[in-house]
Structures are given as structure tokens and as C-alpha cells.
C-alpha positions as CSV (number, residue, x, y, z in Angstrom):
1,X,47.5,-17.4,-30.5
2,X,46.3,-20.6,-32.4
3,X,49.1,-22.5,-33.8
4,X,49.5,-26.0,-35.2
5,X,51.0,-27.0,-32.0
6,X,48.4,-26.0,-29.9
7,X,45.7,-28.5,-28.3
8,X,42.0,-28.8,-29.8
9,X,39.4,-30.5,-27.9
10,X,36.6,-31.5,-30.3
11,X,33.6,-34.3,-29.2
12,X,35.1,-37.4,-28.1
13,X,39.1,-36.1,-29.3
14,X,41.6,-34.1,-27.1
15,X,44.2,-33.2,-29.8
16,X,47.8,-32.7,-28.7
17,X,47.9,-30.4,-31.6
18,X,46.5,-29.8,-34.4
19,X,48.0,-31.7,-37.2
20,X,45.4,-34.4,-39.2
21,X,46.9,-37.1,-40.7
22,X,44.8,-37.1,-44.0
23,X,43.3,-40.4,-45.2
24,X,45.3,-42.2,-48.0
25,X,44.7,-44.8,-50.1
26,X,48.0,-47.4,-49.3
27,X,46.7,-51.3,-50.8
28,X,48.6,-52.7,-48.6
29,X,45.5,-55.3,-46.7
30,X,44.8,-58.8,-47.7
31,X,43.5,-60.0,-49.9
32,X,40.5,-60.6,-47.7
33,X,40.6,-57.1,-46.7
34,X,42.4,-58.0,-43.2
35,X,44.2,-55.4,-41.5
36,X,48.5,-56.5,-41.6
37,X,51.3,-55.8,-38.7
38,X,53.0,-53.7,-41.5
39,X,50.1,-51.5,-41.4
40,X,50.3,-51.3,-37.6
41,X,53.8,-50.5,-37.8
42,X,53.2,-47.5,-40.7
43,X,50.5,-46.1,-38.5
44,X,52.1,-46.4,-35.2
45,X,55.1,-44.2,-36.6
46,X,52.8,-41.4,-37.4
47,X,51.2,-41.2,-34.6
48,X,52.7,-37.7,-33.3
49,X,49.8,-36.3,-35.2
50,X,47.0,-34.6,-33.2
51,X,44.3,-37.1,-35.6
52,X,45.4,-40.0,-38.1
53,X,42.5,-40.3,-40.0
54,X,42.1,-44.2,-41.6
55,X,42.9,-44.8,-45.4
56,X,39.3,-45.8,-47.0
57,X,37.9,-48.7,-45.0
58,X,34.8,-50.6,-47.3
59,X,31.6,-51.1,-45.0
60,X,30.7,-54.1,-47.0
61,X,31.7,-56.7,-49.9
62,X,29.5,-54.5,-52.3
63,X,31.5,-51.2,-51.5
64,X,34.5,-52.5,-52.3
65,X,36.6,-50.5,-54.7
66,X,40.2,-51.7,-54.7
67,X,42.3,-54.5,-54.6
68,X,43.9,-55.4,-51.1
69,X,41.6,-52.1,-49.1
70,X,40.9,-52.9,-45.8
71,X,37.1,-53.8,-44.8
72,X,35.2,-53.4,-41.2
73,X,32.3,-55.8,-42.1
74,X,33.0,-58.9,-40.5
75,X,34.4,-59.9,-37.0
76,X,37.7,-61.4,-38.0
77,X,38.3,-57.7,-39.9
78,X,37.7,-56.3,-36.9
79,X,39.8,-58.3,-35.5
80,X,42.5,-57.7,-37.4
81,X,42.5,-54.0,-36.6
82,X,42.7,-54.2,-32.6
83,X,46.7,-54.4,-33.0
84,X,46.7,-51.4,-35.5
85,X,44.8,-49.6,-33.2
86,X,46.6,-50.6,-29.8
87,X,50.2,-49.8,-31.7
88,X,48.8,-45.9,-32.2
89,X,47.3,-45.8,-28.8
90,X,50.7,-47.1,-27.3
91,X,52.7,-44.1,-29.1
92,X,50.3,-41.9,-27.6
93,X,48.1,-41.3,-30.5
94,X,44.2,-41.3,-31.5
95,X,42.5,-42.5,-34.9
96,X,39.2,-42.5,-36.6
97,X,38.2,-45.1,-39.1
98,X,37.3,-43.9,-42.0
99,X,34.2,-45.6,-43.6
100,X,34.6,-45.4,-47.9
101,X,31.9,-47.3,-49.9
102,X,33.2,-46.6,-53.3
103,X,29.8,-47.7,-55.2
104,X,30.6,-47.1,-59.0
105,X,34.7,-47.0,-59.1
106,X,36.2,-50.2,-58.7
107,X,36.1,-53.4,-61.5
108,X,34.8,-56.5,-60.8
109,X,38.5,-58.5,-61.4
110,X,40.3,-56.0,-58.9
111,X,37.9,-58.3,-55.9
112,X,37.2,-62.2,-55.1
113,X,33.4,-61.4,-55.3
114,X,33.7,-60.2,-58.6
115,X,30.3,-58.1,-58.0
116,X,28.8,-55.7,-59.8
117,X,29.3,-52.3,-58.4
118,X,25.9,-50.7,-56.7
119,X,25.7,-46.5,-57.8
120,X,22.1,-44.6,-57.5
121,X,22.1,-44.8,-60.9
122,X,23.1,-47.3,-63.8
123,X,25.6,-44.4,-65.0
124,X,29.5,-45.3,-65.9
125,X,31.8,-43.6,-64.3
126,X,34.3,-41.8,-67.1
127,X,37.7,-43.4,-66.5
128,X,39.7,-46.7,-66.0
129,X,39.8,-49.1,-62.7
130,X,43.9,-49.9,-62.6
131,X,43.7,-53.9,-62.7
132,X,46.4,-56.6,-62.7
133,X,45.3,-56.9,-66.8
134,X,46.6,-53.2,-66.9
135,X,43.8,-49.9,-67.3
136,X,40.0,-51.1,-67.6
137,X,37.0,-48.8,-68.4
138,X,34.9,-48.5,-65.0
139,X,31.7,-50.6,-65.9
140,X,28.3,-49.6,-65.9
141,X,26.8,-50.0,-61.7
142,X,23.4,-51.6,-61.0
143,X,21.3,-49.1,-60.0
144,X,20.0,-49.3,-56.4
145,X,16.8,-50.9,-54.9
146,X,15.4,-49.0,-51.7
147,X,16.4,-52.4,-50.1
148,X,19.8,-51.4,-51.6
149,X,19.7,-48.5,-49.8
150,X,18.7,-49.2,-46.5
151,X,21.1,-52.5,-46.5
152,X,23.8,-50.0,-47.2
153,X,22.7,-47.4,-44.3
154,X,22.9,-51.2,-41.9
155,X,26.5,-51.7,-43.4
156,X,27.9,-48.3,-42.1
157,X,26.4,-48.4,-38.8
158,X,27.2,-52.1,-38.3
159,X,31.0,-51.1,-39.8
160,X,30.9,-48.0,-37.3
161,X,30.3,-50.1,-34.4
162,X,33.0,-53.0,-35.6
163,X,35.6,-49.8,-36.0
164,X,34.6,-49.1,-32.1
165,X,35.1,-52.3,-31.0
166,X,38.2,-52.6,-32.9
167,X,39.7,-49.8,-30.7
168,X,39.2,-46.8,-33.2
169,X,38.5,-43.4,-30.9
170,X,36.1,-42.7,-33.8
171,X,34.7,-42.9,-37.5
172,X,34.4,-40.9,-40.2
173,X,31.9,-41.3,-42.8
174,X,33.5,-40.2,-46.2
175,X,31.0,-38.5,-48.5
176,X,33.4,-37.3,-51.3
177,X,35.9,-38.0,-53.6
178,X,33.3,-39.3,-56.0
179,X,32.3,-42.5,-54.1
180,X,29.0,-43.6,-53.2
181,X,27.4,-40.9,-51.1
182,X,29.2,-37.9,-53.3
183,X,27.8,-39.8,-56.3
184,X,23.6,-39.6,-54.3
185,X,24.6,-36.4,-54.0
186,X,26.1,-35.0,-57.4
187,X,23.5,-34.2,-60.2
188,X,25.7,-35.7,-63.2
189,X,25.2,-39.0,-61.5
190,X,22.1,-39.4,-59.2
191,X,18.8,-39.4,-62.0
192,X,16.5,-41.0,-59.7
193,X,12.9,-40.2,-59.8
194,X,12.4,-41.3,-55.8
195,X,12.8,-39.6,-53.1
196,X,16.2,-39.9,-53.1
197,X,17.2,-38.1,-56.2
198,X,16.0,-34.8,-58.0
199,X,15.7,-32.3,-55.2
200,X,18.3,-31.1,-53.3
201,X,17.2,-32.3,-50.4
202,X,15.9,-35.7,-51.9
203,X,20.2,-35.9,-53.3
204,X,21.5,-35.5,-49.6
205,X,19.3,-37.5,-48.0
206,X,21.5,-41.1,-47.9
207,X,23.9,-39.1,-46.9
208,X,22.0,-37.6,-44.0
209,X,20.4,-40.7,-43.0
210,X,24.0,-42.9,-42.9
211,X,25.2,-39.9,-40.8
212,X,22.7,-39.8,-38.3
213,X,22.3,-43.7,-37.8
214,X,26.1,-44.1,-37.3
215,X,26.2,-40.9,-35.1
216,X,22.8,-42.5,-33.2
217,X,24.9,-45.7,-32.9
218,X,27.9,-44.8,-31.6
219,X,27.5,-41.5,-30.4
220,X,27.4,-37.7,-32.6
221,X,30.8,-37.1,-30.6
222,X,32.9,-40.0,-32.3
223,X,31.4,-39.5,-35.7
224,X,32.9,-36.9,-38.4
225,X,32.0,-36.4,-42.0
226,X,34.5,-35.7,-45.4
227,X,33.4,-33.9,-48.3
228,X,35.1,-32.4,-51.3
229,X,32.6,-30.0,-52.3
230,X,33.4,-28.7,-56.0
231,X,35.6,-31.7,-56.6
232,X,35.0,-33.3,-60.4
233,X,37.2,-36.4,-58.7
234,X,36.0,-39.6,-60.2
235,X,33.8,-38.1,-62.4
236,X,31.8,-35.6,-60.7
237,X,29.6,-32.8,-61.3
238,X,28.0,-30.7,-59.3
239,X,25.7,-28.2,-61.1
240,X,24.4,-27.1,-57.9
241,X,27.1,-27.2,-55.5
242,X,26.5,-23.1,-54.1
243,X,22.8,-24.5,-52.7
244,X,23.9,-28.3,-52.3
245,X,26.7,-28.0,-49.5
246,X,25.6,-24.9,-47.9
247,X,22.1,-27.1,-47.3
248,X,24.0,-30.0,-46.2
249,X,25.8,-27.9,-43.8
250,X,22.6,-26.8,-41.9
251,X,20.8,-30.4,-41.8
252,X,23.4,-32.5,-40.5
253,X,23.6,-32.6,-36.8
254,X,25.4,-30.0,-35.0
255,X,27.0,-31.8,-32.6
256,X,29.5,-34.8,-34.8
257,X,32.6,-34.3,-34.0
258,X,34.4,-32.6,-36.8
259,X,33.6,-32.0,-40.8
260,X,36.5,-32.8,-43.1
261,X,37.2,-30.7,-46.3
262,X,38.9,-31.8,-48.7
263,X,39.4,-28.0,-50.8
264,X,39.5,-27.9,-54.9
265,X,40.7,-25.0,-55.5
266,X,37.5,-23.1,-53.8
267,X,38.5,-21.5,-51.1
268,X,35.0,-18.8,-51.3
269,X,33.6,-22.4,-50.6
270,X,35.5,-23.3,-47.9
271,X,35.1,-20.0,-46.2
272,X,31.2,-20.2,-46.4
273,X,30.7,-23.4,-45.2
274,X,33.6,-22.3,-42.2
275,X,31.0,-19.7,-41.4
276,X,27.7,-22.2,-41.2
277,X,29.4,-25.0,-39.6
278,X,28.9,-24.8,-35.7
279,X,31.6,-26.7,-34.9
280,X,35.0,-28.1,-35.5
281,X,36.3,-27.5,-39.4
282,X,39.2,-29.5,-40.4
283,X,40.7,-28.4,-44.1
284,X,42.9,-30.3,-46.7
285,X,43.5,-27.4,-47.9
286,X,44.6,-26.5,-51.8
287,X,44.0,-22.8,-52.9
288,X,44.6,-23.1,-56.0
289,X,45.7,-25.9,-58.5
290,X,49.4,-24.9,-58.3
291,X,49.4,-25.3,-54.5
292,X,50.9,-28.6,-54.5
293,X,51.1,-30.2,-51.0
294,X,50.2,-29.0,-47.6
295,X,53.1,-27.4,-45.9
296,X,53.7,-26.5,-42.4
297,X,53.4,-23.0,-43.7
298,X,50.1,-23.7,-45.7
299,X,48.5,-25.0,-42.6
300,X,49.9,-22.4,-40.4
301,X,48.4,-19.7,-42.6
302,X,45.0,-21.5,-42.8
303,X,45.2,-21.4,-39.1
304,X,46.2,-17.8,-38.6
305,X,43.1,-17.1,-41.0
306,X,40.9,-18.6,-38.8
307,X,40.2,-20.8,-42.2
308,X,40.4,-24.3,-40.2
309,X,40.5,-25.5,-36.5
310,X,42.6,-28.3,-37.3
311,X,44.5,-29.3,-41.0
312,X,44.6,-32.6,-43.2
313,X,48.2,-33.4,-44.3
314,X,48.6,-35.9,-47.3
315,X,51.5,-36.4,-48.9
316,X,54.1,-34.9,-46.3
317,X,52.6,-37.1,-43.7
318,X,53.2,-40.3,-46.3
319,X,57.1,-39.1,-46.0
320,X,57.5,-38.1,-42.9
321,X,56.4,-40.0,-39.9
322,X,57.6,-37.7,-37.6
323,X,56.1,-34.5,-39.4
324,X,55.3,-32.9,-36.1
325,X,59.0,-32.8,-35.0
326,X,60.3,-32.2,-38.6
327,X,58.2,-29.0,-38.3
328,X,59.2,-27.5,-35.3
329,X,62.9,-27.7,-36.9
330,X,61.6,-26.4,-40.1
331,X,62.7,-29.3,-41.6
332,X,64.4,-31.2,-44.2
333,X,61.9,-33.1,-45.1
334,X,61.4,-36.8,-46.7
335,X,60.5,-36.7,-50.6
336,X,57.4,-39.0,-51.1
337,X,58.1,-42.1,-53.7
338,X,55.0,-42.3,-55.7
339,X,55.8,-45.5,-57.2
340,X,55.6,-47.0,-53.7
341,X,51.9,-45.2,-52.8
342,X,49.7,-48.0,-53.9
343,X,50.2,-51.6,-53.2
344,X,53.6,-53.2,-52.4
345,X,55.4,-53.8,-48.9
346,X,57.4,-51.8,-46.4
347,X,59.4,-49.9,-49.5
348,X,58.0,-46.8,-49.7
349,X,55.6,-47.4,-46.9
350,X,57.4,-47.9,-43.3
351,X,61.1,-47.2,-44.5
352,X,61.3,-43.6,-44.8
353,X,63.5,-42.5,-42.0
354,X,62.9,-40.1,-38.9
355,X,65.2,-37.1,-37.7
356,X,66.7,-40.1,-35.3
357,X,67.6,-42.2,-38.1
358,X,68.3,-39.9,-41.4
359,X,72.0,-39.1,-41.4
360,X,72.4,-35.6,-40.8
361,X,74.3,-33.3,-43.7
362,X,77.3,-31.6,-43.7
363,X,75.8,-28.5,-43.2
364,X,73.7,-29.8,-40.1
365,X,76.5,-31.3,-38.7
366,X,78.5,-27.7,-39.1
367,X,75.8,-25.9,-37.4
């Protein structure tokens, strides 16, 4: 029987089990989007998971959305990763980069280049970028150029192979959440009149094409996908999501290593696309809006179902380093600090304590 403590084998990653560490937004990089030793230290402690999975990781200048996210487009970046890497590695664990260009969320004053943002369309975003000057309306994105387009396909393969060299077991290429690629793909956003807007197909194309040149450059086998089919995140939507992911699903090559979905509230989604994807399925999963967090009984269930190979933790993972162990005792478990999630130091970020170090309770201690 399948359990979340049972190995998975999957491309280029032998699991220990199957627990995915989700990818979470922390701020917590430089200013120049260099990788810190408090970061190596936060992912190091969780890496009992079978899969950390990066926070968003900017392929270039241009797809930068937030202040102090990490970047992969230049050497010394890459550079700056190799310790966060070896830390995981030397605590036994494995983690994939994952490659976020945010195109039209972000604000110019939240990054040095101050640059406009690049969308598929000159549509704003509904919504505020959270600046140092408090809340500010997203502003209106330049619309691409096919040299856009084709610099930004060179960005994700060149940021792919950086994340390789860095020491990364693997990328994945995040086409959700409403950032760049989910925006080519969405209908509410993408009005283009070229070949890569209108149709379907013409909509996931980018998306196609960045897959297959970072799976052509470092190999199908290290190279997974997220999507958040259904998800109005960011300001999207999808008027045609029932032809849109299901086509997706059968164009994008069978061999990657994994596809990551992040569930709204759709599991009749989830549970087609389970049955048209060939190969490994990892789920965030949320049934329902009242779901709240993924549990160790959530993911069991979604396990037991035959829903998911593996399953995306968020929050829980954030608050519990040592989730894995935690589970196996069925607990207690860490309360996440959400006033510490975005930006900041080790307060709310590398303090929350293990089994080892939280004082036990009474009760524990009474048996």
C-alpha cells in the first residue's frame, strides 16, 4: 500500500517518501537577488522532505516581481546558491529550482531596475503590488515583441542550466499562479492576434516552447512543470480552462519529470488531468475553499485515492521543519506566524523549533 512514507522514483528523483515541500514565496534574498546563509539554513532544516521545491526564482531582471526574490540569471547568483544547495544535499535531501517570471505583477519601485513589467498583452493586472510606500495599483505591462519572446524562452534555459550548475537535482518551470506563462495562457489576459494568442493552441505555445528547450537543455528527466488550472490568482481567467489544460496535458512531453498542481477547489479537474498525464502527478491539494491547509491526513487520503503520486505541503512545511517526523507521531504541530512569511530575518523563518528542541507538555511528559 502507497503511503506518504513510501519511496517514489520519478526521472532524475529517488524520493525517500513522498512529501513535497511546496514552493513559497519568503523575501528573504538581497537586494541583488543573491541567495543568503539564512536561506541555506531554512532549507537545510526541511530537508526530510522526499522534494523541496524552490520559492519563485526570476529567470531574468525583466521577470522580476518582488522585492529581495532570488534570481538564477547571472553567475555570481548562481553562485550564491551552491551553499544552499550543498546544506540540503548534506541533510540527505534533493531540490528543484523553481523558475517564476512574474511578467505583469510586480511595480517598478519594489526593484533597482525600476523596469516596466513585460505581459503578452498591455493589460493591468486588477490589484496592488505591496511596496515600501504601502499598496500600489499593478501598472499597465508593455506588451511583448517576438524578440521579447524568444529572449525570454533564452532566459529560462540559460536560468535552468545556472540552477544545474548551482547544484539543484532539477527545475521546475512555474506556469501558474497568474505569472507570465499562466497569463500567455489565460484568455482574460493574452489578446494577441499572432501566433501566440487566440487559439488554444497558439495560448500554450510559450509555454510549450520554454518547456521543451529547458527540458532539451538539461534533460526531460530534471525538468517539471506547475500549473494552477482554474485558479483566478492574480487576476486570472480562464474561459476555456475544460479544453485548455486537458490540451496542454497531451502536448507537453511525456517524459519531464513530474507535473505540479496546485488545486482550486476543482478536484473533477484534478482527477482528469490525473488520468491524461503519463507520468508522475504531484497535488497541492485544496477540495474545497474551506479546506484550509494540507494535512498529513489530506495528503494521505489523496494518496489512498490514487489522486496524486506525491503531495505539495505549504504552510505546515513553513512551521514545521521536521514535518516528516512530526507526522509519524501525529503531531503537535508548529502554528505558522503569517506576519513573519514575507520579508524579514530568522523570526518566523529558521526559529520555529523541531520535536528535539520544543519543550515537551505535561501531557507528553505523563505519557
Amino acid at each position: 500500500m502507497t503511503t506518504l512514507y513510501s519511496p517514489l522514483t520519478t526521472g532524475a528523483l529517488a524520493l525517500p517518501n513522498r512529501f513535497v515541500m511546496a514552493p513559497m514565496s519568503r523575501n528573504r534574498a538581497t537586494a541583488e537577488g543573491l541567495a543568503t546563509g539564512l536561506m541555506a539554513e531554512y532549507y537545510a532544516q526541511r530537508a526530510s522532505a522526499g522534494l523541496i521545491i524552490s520559492e519563485g526564482i526570476q529567470p531574468c531582471i525583466t521577470g522580476q516581481g518582488f522585492q529581495h526574490s532570488p534570481g538564477l540569471h547571472n553567475q555570481q547568483q548562481a553562485d550564491s546558491w551552491r551553499p544552499v544547495t550543498a546544506a540540503v544535499h548534506q541533510q540527505g535531501g534533493r531540490i528543484v529550482a523553481q523558475l517564476m517570471h512574474a511578467g505583469r505583477i510586480g511595480h517598478p519601485s519594489l526593484y533597482a531596475s525600476a523596469h516596466q513589467s513585460l505581459a503578452p498583452s498591455a493589460i493591468a493586472a486588477s490589484g496592488f503590488a505591496y511596496t515600501a510606500d504601502g499598496p500600489k495599483p499593478y501598472p499597465v505591462p508593455r506588451a511583448m515583441t517576438g524578440a521579447d519572446i524568444r529572449q525570454c524562452i533564452d532566459d529560462f534555459v540559460s536560468a535552468a542550466r545556472f540552477a544545474i550548475e548551482a547544484g539543484f537535482d532539477g527545475v521546475e518551470i512555474h506556469a501558474g499562479n497568474g505569472f507570465l506563462l499562466h497569463q500567455f495562457m489565460a484568455d482574460n489576459c493574452n489578446l494577441r492576434t499572432d501566433h501566440y494568442g487566440g487559439t488554444v493552441e497558439n495560448r500554450l505555445r510559450l509555454t510549450l516552447e520554454v518547456t521543451a528547450a529547458v527540458a532539451d537543455a538539461i534533460g526531460a528527466h530534471r525538468t517539471g512543470i506547475r500549473l494552477s488550472p482554474q485558479n483566478p490568482y492574480n487576476d486570472i481567467h480562464e474561459s476555456d480552462a475544460l479544453d485548455l489544460y486537458p490540451t496542454l496535458c497531451r502536448l507537453l512531453p511525456a517524459n519531464l519529470a513530474y507535473l505540479h498542481l496546485m488545486e482550486a477547489s476543482n478536484r473533477d479537474m484534478t482527477l482528469l488531468l490525473r488520468q491524461l498525464w503519463p507520468g508522475c502527478l504531484i497535488v497541492n491539494p485544496h477540495q474545497s475553499s474551506e479546506s484550509g491547509p494540507v494535512t498529513p491526513q489530506i495528503a494521505s487520503d489523496i494518496l489512498q485515492q490514487d489522486v496524486a503520486d506525491a503531495v505539495a505541503f505549504g504552510v505546515l512545511f513553513l512551521a514545521n521543519p521536521d514535518l516528516v517526523a512530526r507526522s509519524r507521531r501525529g503531531g503537535p504541530y508548529n502554528q505558522a506566524d503569517a506576519s513573519t512569511f514575507y520579508g524579514g530575518g530568522a523570526a518566523g523563518y529558521t526559529d520555529y523549533p523541531t520535536l528535539s528542541t520544543q519543550p515537551q507538555t505535561q501531557a507528553e511528559l505523563s505519557g
